[in-house]
FIZA-566183 format. One record per residue (C-alpha): z, x, y; chain. Coordinates in steps of 0.5 Angstrom, whole numbers. Layout:
BEGIN
rec w=Z&u=X&v=Y&c=A
...
//
This chain:
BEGIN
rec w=168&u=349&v=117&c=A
rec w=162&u=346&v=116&c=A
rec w=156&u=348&v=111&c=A
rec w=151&u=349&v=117&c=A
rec w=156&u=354&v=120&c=A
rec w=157&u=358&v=114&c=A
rec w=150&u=358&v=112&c=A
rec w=149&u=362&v=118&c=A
rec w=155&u=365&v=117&c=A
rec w=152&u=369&v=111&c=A
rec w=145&u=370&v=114&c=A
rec w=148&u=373&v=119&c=A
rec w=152&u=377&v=114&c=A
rec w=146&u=378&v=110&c=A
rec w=142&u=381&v=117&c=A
rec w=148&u=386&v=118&c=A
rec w=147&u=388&v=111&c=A
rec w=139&u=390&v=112&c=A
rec w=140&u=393&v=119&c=A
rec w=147&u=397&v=117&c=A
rec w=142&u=399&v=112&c=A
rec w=137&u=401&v=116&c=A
rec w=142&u=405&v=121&c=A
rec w=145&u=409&v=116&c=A
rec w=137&u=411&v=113&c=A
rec w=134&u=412&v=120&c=A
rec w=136&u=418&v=124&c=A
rec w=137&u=417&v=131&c=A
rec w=135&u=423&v=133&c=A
rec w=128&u=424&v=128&c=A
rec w=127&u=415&v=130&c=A
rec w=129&u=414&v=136&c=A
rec w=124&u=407&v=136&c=A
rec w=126&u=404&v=129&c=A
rec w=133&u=406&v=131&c=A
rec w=133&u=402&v=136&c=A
rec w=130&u=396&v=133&c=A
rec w=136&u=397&v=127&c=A
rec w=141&u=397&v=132&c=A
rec w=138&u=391&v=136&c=A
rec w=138&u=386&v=130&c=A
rec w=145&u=389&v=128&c=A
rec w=146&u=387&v=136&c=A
rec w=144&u=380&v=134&c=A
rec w=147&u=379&v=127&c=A
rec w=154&u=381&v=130&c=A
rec w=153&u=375&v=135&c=A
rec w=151&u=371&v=130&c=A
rec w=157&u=372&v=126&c=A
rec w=162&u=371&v=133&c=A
rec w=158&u=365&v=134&c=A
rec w=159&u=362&v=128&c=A
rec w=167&u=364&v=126&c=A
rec w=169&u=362&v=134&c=A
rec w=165&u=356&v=135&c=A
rec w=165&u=359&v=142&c=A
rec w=159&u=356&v=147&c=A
rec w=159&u=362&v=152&c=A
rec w=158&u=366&v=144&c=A
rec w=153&u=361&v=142&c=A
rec w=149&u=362&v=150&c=A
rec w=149&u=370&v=148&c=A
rec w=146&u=368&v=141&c=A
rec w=140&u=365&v=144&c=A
rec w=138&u=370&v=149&c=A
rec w=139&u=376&v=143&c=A
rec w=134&u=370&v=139&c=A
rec w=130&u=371&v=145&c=A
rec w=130&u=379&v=144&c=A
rec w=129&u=380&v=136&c=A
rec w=124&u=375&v=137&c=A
rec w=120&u=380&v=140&c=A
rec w=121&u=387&v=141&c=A
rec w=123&u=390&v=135&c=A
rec w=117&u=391&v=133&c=A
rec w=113&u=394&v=138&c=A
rec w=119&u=398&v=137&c=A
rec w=118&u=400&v=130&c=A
rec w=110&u=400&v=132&c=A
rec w=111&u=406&v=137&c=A
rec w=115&u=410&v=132&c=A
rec w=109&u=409&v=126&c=A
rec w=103&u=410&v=131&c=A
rec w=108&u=417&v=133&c=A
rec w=110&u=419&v=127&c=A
rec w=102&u=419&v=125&c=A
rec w=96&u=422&v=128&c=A
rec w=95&u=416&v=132&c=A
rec w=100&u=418&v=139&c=A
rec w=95&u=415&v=144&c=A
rec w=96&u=408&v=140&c=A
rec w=103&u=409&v=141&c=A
rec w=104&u=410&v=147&c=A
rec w=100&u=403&v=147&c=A
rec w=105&u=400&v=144&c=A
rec w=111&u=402&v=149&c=A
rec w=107&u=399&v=154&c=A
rec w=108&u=392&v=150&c=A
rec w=115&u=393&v=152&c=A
rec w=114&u=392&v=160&c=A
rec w=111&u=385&v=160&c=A
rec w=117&u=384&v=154&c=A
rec w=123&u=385&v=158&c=A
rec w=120&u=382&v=164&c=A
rec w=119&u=375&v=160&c=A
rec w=127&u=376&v=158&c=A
rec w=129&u=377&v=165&c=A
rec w=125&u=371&v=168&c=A
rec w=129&u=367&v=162&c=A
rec w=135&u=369&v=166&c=A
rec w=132&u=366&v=173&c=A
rec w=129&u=359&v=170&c=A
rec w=127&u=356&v=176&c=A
rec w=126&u=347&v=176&c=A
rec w=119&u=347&v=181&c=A
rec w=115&u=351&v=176&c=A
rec w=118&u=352&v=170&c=A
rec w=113&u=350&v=165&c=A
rec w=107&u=354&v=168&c=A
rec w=111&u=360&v=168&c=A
rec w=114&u=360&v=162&c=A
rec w=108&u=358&v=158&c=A
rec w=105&u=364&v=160&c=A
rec w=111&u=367&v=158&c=A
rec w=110&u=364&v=151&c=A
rec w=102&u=365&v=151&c=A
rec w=105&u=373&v=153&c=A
rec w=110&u=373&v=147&c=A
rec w=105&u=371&v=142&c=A
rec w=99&u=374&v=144&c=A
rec w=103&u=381&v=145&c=A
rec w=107&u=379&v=137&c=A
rec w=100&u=377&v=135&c=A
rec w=97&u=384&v=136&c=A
rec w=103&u=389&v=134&c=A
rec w=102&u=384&v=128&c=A
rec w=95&u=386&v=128&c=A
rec w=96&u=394&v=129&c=A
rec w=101&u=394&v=124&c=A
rec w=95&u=392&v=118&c=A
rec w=91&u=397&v=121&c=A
rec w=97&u=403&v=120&c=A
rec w=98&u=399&v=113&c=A
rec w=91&u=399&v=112&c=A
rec w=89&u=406&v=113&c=A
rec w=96&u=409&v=111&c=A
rec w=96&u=404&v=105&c=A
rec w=103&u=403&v=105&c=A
rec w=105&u=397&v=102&c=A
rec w=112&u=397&v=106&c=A
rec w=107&u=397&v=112&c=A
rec w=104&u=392&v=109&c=A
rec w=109&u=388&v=107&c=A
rec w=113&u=388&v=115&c=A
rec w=107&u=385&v=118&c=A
rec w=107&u=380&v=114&c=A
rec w=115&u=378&v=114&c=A
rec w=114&u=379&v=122&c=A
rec w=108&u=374&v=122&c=A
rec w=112&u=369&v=117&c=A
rec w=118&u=370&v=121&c=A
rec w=114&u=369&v=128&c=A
rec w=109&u=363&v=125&c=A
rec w=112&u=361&v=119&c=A
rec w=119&u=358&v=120&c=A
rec w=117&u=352&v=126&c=A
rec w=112&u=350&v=122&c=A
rec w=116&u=349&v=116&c=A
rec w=123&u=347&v=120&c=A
rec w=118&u=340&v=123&c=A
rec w=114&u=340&v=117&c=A
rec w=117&u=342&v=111&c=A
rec w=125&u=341&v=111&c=A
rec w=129&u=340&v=117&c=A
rec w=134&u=346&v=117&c=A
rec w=129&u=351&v=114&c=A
rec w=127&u=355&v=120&c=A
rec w=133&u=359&v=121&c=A
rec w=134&u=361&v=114&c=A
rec w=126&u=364&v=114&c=A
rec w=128&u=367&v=120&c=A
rec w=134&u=370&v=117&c=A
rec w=131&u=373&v=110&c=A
rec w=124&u=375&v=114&c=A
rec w=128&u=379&v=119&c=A
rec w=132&u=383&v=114&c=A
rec w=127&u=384&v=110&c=A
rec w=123&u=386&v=115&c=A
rec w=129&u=392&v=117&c=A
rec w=129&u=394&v=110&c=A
rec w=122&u=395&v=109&c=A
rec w=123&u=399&v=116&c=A
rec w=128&u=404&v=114&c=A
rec w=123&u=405&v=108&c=A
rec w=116&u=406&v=112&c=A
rec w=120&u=409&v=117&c=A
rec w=123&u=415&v=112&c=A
rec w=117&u=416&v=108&c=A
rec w=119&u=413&v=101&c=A
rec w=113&u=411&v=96&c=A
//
């Protein structure tokens, strides 16, 4: 096993740490949103963590495309459990409808067509990125007018973990991006199960 696989191994682990931590600390049933978005990083890290013990291709295939999902929709999710636990359920509603254009990016990744594929999926990505920026944005606000500084905190790991890791994997040390990836995520998820339960 090389270092790079067992590197990946324990942030993997370290993912399913923070988002168990989560499950166990967020009711499904009082949740619903947040809960999801735990059992989405759960999903992802399990995969990483097959991925990295069986070397598999078809497993290192179902790994991208969970990479593609918590790279996107975990926190328009935790944004509609926020808005709704608080006075702002209009907004909520707001943040669920992210979630379409989302999954429709997710399901046109499946079909990559060769005539067209950079138009199209530039238009995915401007989508992708424009959607995180402005559930970034409404997540300051909700900090802002709560002063929370979990919520505080979750938008800014989910702009580090979104804008933070590419720049640092081409500019600063090859090998980087995974790791913030990885500890912003799970901080993330821990901070979620936080903000979302009340704590102070």
């Amino acid at each position: 096993m090389s270092d790079n696989v067992a590197v990946n191994i324990v942030f993997n682990a370290l993912l399913c740490g923070a988002t168990g931590y989560g499950l166990f600390k967020i009711g499904p049933s009082e949740h619903p949103w947040a809960f999801t978005s735990c059992l989405i990083g759960l999903t992802h890290g399990i995969v990483g963590l097959v991925s990295g013990l069986a070397g598999d291709d078809t497993a290192k295939k179902i790994q991208e495309t969970t990479a593609a999902i918590i790279e996107i929709v975990p926190l328009p999710l935790v944004n509609v459990d926020l808005f709704l636990a608080g006075e702002c359920n209009k907004i909520a509603l707001g943040h669920g409808l992210f979630l379409a254009p989302l999954t429709l990016s997710v399901i046109l990744a499946f079909w990559k067509t060769e005539g067209g594929e950079d138009e199209v999926f530039g238009t995915v990505h401007t989508l992708k990125v424009l959607t995180i920026l402005g559930n970034i944005t409404s997540l300051v606000f909700l900090a802002l007018n709560e002063g929370s500084g979990y919520m505080a905190g979750m938008a800014v790991l989910a702009f580090v973990a979104k804008f933070g890791a590419d720049p640092c994997e081409e500019h600063v040390y090859e090998g980087s991006g995974d790791p913030i990836n990885y500890i912003s995520w799970s901080a993330f998820f821990i901070l979620t199960a936080f903000a979302v339960s009340g704590e102070k």
